[in-house]
C-alpha positions, 0 to 999 in steps of 0.5 A: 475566514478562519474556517476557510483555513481550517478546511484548507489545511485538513484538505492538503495534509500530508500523506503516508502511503503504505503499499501493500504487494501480495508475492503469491503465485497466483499472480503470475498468471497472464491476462490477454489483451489484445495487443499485449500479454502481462501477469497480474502482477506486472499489471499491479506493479504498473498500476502502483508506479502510475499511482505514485509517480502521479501522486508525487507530481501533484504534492512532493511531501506524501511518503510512501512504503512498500510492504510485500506479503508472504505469510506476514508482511514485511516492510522493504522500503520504509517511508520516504518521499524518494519514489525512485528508490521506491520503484526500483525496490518494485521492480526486483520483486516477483511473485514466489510461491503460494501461500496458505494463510494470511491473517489481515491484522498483520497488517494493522500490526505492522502500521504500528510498528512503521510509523506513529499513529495520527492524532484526532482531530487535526492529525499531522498527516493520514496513513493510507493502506494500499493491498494488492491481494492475490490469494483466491484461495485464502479469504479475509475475515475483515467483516471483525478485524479492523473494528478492533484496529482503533486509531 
């Protein structure tokens, strides 16, 4: 019985949910649909309000953040079960302008700095990345960068 409970908690730890928004011009270009027409990045800015929204209706305790991409992400709403305010931030952003480079331990790097990294093994809750990458011009080296990430 007593691993019953155990396997019960760790199934149901709460969540933080960083999302990761690339504001590259590259997504403002449209795809044509039958009957509608949206840039990729309306497109991914529905699909992480579908998401969150959904989530949040299954388990209010997860926190979630969002981070937009220029040359470094920054973070624009910190962690937080309010996902109204989250979708309000959403909605204001448009992609800008097209960047040349991008390094994805900035990303790792600005874990860190937002919130405390869980311990092993039974961690107080998991951290979750979520990248909207839109940069066909620009490739990630992920290949060596997150194995020197270690939680």
């Amino acid at each position: 019985m007593d691993n019953e409970n155990t396997n019960y908690k760790k199934t149901f730890t709460k969540e933080k949910v960083l999302i990761c928004l690339d504001l590259n011009k590259e997504l403002r270009e449209e795809i044509e649909g039958d009957k509608f027409s949206e840039t990729l990045f309306q497109t991914a800015k529905n699909g992480i309000k579908m998401y969150v929204e959904s989530k949040s209706r299954l388990s209010n305790v997860h926190e979630y953040a969002l981070s937009i991409i220029s040359e470094k992400p920054v973070i624009l709403k910190g962690f937080s079960t309010d996902t109204n305010e989250l979708v309000s931030f959403l909605d204001q952003l448009e992609p800008t302008e097209k960047f040349k480079k991008f390094d994805i331990m900035s990303i790792c790097d600005l874990i860190k700095e937002s919130t405390p990294i869980p311990t092993l093994p039974d961690p107080e809750f998991f951290v979750h990345v979520i990248l909207i990458y839109g940069r066909p011009h620009v490739s990630l080296n992920l290949q060596n960068s997150f194995k020197v990430f270690l939680f």
